[in-house]
Every structure is written in C-alpha cells, then in structure tokens.
NUBA-803957 format. One record per residue (C-alpha): residue number from 1; residue in three letters; x negated, y negated, z. Coordinates in steps of 0.1 Angstrom, whole numbers, plus 2048, in hexadecimal, padded with zeros to 3 digits. Example, Ala and Ser with C-alpha at 12.3 -4.5 7.8 and 13.67 -1.06 7.14 Angstrom:
<sites>
+------+------+-----+-----+-----+
: resi : resn :   x :   y :   z :
+------+------+-----+-----+-----+
:    1 :  ala : 785 : 82D : 84E :
:    2 :  ser : 777 : 80B : 847 :
+------+------+-----+-----+-----+
</sites>
This chain:
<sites>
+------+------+-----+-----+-----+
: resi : resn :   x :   y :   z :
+------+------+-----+-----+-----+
:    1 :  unk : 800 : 800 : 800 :
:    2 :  unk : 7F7 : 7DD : 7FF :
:    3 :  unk : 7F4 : 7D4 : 821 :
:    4 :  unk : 7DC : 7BB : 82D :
:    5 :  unk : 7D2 : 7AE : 80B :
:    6 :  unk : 7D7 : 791 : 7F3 :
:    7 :  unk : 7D9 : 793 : 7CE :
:    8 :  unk : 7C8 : 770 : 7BD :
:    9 :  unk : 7D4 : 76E : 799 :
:   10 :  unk : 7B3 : 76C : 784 :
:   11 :  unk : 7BE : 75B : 764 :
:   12 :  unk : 7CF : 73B : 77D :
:   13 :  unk : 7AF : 736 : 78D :
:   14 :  unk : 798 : 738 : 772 :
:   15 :  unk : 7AF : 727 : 755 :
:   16 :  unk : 7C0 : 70C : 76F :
:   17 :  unk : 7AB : 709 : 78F :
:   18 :  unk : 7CB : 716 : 7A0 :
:   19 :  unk : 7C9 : 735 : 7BC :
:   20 :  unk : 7E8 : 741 : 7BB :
:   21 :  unk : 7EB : 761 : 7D8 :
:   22 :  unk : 804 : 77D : 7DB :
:   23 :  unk : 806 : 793 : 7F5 :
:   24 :  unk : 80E : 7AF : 7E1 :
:   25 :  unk : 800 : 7C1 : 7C2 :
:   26 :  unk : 824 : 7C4 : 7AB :
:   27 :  unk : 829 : 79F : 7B5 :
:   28 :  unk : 807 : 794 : 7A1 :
:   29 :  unk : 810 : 7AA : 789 :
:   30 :  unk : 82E : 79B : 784 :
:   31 :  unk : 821 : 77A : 789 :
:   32 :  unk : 804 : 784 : 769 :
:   33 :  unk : 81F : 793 : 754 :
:   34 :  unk : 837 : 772 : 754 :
:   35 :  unk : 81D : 755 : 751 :
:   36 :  unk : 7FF : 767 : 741 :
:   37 :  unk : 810 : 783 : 729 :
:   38 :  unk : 7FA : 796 : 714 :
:   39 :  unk : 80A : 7AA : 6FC :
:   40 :  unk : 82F : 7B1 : 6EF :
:   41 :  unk : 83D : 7C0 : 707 :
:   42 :  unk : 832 : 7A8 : 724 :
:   43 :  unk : 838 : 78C : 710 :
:   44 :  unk : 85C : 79E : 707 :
:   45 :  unk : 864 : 7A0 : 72B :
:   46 :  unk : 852 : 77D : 736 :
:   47 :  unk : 869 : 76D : 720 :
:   48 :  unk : 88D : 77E : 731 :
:   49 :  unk : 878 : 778 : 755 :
:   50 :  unk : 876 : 753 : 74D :
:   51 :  unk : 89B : 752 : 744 :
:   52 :  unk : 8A9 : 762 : 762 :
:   53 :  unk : 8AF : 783 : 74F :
:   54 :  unk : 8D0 : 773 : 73C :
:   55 :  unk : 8CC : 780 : 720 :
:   56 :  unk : 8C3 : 7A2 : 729 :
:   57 :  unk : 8D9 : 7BF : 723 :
:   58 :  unk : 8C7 : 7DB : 730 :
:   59 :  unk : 8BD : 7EC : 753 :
:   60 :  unk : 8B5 : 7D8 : 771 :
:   61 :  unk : 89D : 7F2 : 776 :
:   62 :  unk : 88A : 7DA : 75F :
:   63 :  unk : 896 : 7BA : 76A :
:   64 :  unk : 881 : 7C1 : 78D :
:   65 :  unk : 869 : 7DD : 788 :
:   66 :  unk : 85A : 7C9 : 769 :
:   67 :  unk : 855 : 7D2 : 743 :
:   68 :  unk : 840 : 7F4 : 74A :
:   69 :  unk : 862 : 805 : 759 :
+------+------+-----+-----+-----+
</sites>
C-alpha cells in the first residue's frame, strides 16, 4: 500500500516549477493521465476527465478507476 509516502508529479516540477504531492499512487496517476496524456487512450480519457464524464456513455468502472480499466 501507499502508506507513509508522497507521490511528486515529475513532468509539473520539471516543465512548471510546480510540486504538486499526492498521497497516493492512483491519485498521481490520475493526476499524469488528465494534464500530461501521452497517447490515445489517455488523451481519450483526459478529455471525458476534464468534462466531468458528460459525455461518457460507458462503465463507471472507467470514470474512476482511469482509462487502463
């Protein structure tokens, strides 16, 4: 588990000067997958994440577990 750590998103501090911390691991990734997508299918679900899941017409499942359901 992630107890007792803190994630530091990489590309903020590096690209922005920002340290952005998350106490757990699915939260950075989360985090990485909305503002920093890197292929289709982050960018896919970064897009529905940054609109509230509207639009979306499929599982939940996806909606909080993140595109790699």
């Amino acid at each position: 588990m992630d107890t007792n750590k803190e994630f530091v998103c990489e590309i903020c501090k590096e690209k922005y000067n920002k340290i952005i911390k998350f106490d757990y691991s699915r939260d950075l990734d989360k985090h990485e997958w909305t503002y920093h997508p890197c292929n289709n299918t982050e960018r896919a679900w970064s897009k529905h994440a940054r609109e509230g899941f509207i639009n979306w017409k499929g599982s939940s499942y996806y909606e909080s577990y993140g595109p790699y359901y």
